[in-house]
C-alpha positions as CSV (number, residue, x, y, z in Angstrom):
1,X,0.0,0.0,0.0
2,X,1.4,3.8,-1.0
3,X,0.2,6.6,1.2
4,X,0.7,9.6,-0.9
5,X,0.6,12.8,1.3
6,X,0.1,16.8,0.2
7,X,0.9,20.0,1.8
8,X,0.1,23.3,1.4
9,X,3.2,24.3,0.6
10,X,3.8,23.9,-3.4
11,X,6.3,21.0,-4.8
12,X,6.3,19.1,-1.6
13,X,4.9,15.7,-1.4
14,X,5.0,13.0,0.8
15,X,5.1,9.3,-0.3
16,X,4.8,6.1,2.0
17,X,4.2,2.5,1.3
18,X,2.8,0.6,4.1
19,X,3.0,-3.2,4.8
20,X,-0.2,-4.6,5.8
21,X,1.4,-7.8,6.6
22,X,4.2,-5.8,8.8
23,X,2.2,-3.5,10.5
24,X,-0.6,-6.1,11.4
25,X,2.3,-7.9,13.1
26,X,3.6,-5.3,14.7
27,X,0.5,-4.2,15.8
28,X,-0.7,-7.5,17.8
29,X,3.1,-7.8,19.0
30,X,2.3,-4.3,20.3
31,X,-0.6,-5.2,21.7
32,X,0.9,-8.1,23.4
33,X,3.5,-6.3,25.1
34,X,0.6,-3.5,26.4
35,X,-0.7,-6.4,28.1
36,X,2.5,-8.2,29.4
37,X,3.4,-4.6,31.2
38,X,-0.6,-4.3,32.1
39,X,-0.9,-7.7,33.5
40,X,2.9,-7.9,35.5
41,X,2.4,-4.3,36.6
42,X,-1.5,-5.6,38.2
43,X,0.0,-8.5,39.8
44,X,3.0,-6.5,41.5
45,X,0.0,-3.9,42.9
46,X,-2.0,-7.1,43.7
47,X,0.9,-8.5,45.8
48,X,1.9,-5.5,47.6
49,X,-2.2,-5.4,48.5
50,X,-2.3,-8.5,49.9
51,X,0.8,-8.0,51.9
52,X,-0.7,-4.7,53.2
53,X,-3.8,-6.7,53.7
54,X,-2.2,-9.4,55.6
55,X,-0.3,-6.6,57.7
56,X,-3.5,-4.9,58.5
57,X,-5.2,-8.2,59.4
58,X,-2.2,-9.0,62.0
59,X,-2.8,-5.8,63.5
60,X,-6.1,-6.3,63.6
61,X,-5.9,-9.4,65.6
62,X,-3.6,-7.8,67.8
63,X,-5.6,-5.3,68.8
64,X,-8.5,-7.8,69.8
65,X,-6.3,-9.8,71.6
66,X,-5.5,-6.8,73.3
67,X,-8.9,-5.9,74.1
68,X,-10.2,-9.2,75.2
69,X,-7.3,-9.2,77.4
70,X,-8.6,-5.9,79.0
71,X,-12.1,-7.0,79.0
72,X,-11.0,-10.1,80.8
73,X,-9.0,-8.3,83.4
74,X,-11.7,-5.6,83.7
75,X,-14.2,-7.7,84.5
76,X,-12.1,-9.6,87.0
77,X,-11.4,-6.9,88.6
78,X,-15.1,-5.8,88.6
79,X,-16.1,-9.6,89.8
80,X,-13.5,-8.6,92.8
81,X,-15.3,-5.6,93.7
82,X,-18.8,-6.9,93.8
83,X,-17.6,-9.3,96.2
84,X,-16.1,-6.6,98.1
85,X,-19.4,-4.6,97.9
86,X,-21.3,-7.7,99.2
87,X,-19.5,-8.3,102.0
88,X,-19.6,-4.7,103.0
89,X,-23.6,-4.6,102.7
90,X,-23.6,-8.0,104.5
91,X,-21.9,-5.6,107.2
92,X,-24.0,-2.9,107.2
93,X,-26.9,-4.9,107.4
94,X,-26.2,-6.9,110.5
95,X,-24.8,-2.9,111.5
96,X,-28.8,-1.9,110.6
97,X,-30.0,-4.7,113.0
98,X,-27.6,-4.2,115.9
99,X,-28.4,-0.5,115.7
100,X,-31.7,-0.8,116.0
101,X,-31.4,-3.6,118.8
102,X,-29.4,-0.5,120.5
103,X,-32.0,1.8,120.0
104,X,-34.6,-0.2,121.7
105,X,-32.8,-1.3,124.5
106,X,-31.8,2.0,125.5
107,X,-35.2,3.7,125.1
108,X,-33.9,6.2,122.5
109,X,-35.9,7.8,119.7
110,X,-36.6,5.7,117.0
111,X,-36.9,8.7,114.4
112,X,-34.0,10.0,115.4
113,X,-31.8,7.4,115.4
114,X,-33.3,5.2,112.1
115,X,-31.0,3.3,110.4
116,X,-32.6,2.7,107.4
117,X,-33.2,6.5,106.5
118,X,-30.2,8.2,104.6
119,X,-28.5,10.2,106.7
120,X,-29.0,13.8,106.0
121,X,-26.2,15.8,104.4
122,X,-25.7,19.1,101.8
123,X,-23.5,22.1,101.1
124,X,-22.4,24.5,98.3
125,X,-20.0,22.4,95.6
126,X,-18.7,23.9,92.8
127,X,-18.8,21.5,89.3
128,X,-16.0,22.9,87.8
129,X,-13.5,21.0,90.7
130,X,-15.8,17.5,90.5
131,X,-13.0,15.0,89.1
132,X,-13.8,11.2,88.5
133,X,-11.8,9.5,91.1
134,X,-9.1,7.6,90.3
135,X,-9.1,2.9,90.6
136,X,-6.4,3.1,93.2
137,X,-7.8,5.8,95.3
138,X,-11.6,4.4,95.0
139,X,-9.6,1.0,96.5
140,X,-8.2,2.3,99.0
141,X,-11.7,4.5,100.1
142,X,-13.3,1.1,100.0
143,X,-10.4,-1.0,102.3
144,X,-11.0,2.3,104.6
145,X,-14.6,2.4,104.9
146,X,-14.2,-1.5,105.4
147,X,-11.6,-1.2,108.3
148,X,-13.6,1.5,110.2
149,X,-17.2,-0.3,109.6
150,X,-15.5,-3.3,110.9
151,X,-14.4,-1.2,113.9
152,X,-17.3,0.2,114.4
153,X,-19.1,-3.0,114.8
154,X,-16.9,-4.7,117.2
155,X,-17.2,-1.4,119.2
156,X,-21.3,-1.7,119.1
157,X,-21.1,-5.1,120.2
158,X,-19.7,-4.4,123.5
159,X,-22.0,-1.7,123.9
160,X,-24.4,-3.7,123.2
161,X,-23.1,-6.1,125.8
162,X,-23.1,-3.6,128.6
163,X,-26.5,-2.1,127.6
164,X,-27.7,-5.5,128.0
165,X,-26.2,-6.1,131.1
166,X,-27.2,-3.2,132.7
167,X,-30.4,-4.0,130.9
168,X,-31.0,-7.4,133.3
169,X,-29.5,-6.0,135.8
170,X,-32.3,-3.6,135.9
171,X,-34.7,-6.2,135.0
172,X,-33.1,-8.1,137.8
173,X,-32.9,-5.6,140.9
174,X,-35.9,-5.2,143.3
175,X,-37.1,-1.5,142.4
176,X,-40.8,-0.3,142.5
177,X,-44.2,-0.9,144.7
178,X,-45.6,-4.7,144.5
179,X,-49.5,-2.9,143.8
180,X,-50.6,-1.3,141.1
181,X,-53.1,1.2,143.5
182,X,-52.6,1.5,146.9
183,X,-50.9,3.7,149.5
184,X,-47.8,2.7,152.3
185,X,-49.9,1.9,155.2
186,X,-46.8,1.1,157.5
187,X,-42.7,1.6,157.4
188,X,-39.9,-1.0,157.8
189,X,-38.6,-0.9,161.5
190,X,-39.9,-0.7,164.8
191,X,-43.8,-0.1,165.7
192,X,-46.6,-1.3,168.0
193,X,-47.8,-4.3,166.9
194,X,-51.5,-3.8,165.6
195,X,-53.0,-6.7,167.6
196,X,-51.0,-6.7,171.2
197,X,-50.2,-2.7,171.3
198,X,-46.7,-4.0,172.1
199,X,-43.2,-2.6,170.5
200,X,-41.9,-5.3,167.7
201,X,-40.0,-4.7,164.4
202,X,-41.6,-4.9,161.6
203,X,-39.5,-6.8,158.7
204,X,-41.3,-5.0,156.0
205,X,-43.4,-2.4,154.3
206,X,-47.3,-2.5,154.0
207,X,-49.6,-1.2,151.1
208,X,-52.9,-1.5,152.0
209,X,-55.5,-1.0,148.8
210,X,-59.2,-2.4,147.6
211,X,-59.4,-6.0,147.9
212,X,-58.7,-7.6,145.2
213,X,-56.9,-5.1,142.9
214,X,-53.5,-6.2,141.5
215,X,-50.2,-7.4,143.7
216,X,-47.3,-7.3,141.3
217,X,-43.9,-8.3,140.8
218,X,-40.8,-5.6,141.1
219,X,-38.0,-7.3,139.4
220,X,-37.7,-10.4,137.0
221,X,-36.8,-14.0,139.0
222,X,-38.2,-17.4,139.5
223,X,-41.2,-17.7,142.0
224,X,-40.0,-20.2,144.9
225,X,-42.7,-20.1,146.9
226,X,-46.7,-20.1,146.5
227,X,-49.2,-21.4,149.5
228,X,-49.9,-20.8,152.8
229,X,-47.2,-19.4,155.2
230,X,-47.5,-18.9,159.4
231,X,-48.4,-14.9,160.1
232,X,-48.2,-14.3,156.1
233,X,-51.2,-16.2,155.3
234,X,-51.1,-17.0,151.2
235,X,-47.4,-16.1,150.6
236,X,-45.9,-15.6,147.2
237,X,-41.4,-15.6,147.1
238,X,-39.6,-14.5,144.0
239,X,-35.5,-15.2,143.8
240,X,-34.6,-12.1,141.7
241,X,-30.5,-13.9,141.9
242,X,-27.8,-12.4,143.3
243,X,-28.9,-12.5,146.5
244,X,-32.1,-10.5,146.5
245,X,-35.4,-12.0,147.3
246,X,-39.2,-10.7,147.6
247,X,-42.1,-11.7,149.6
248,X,-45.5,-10.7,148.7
249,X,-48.0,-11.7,151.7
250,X,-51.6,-11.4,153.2
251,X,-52.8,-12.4,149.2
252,X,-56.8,-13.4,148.8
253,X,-55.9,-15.8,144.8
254,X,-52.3,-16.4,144.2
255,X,-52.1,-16.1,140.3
256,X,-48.5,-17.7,139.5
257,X,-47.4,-21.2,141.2
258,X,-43.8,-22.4,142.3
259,X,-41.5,-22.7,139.7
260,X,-43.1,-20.1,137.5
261,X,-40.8,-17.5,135.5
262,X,-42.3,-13.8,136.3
263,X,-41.5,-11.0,134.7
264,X,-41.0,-7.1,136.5
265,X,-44.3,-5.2,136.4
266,X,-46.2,-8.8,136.2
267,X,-49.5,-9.1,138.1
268,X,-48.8,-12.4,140.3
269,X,-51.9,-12.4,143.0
270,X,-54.7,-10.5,144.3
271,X,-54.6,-8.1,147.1
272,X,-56.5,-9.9,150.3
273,X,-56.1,-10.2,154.3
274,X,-55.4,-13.5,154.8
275,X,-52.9,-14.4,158.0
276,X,-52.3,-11.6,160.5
277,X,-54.1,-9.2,159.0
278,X,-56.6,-6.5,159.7
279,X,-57.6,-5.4,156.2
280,X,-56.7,-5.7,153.0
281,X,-52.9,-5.5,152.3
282,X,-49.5,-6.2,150.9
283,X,-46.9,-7.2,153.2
284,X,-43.4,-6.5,151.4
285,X,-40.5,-7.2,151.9
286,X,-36.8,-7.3,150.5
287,X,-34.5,-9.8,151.7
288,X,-30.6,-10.2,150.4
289,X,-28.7,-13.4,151.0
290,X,-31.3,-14.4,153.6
291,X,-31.6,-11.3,155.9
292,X,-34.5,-8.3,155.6
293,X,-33.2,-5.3,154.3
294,X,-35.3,-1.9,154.2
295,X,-36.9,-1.9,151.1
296,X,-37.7,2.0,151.2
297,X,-34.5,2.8,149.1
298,X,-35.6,0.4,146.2
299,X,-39.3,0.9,145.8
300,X,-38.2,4.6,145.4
301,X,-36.5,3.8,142.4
């Protein structure tokens, strides 16, 4: 094939011959090469990819082995102080219940001393100086509050000890008058006797009253005797321990029997005049380790 070419400028021509055969070949071996480069320079990209890709992928698993790791140790660490936290409320609860024991036994005022309310706080604070506080420092608040709460209870317990010592011993001593109504009628110590006019000592107090109205008990104790007694005529004893001992005497119905467990302020017979009597009456009296004692001091109490 001849390519003939003109210009515009005069005389000048232009003359090729082409090989169709030539160029078609060097056209396709071209073509090849194109796609050699094409194909060698995608596969070179296509490798450095995948070793990015495999790179990324490492780090990838890295990092979530990393943060199971932390979730792991988090959550132990969390499991530890729940535990913690359960014990201390285990604490405060039995803190709850001895308070409150406290506050019953010693007659105080159960409104102002309830341990179930929140106790009542306030004040001014400024937001701007709030910072989160710190693991270590929120441990060490928390081994604190659990040293002085433990502290605190062994500290309660004794007082609860002595309250309830002094409690029974309360309970226990000989204090108040054995009627419910009724006026002293005749003093401990010497007197004329009522039915010979004569001087004797008396070995007790009297409270006369309305027969039948109540005879009661002035301390807690064991009742060791009930019946019929020479002079006393139906005779009630109470051992109160330690010593002391109370008689209650001249009763028309005894209401408690040998044996019996009485409590202070209990109503244990009915006022009568049975015995050497000359009306309706309570003989009284107080006797420690065996011997009558002036009760005056302890029914004032």
């Amino acid at each position: 094939m001849n390519i003939i070419l003109f210009t515009n400028k005069r005389g000048q021509v232009w003359n090729f011959e082409l090989n169709l055969m030539r160029f078609g070949i060097g056209a396709v071996t071209g073509m090849i090469i194109l796609i050699a480069v094409a194909v060698y320079t995608g596969t070179r990209i296509a490798a450095d990819d995948l070793q990015h890709v495999v790179k990324w992928q490492g780090m990838v698993e890295g990092q979530q082995a990393e943060i199971a790791e932390a979730r792991r140790s988090a959550q132990a660490d969390i499991d530890a102080l729940t535990l913690r936290i359960g014990k201390m409320q285990g604490q405060m609860l039995r803190l709850n219940a001895l308070g409150d024991r406290l506050v019953e036994q010693g007659s105080l005022d159960k409104e102002e001393f309830d341990f179930d309310a929140v106790p009542a706080v306030g004040g001014p604070g400024e937001s701007e100086a709030v910072q989160s506080v710190p693991l270590a420092d929120f441990l060490s608040m928390l081994d604190a509050l659990g040293s002085e709460m433990q502290d605190r209870e062994q500290k309660l317990s004794v007082l609860e000890s002595l309250l309830m010592s002094r409690s029974l011993h309360e309970r226990v001593m000989p204090s108040g008058k054995p009627v419910a109504d009724g006026w002293l009628s005749s003093k401990y110590g010497k007197r004329n006797d009522p039915f010979t006019g004569k001087q004797d000592f008396h070995k007790g107090l009297d409270f006369a009253g309305k027969k039948g109205s109540e005879v009661i008990t002035v301390g807690d104790g064991v009742v060791s005797w009930a019946g019929k007694r020479s002079g006393y005529g139906n005779l009630i004893e109470v051992n109160h321990g330690n010593g002391y001992s109370t008689r209650y005497g001249h009763n028309q119905k005894h209401l408690v029997k040998a044996g019996d467990k009485v409590k202070k302020g209990q109503q244990i017979a009915l006022m009568g005049s049975t015995g050497r009597s000359t009306g309706p009456h309570v003989h009284f009296e107080l006797l420690r380790n065996g011997k009558t004692v002036n009760p005056s001091k302890y029914i004032a109490k």
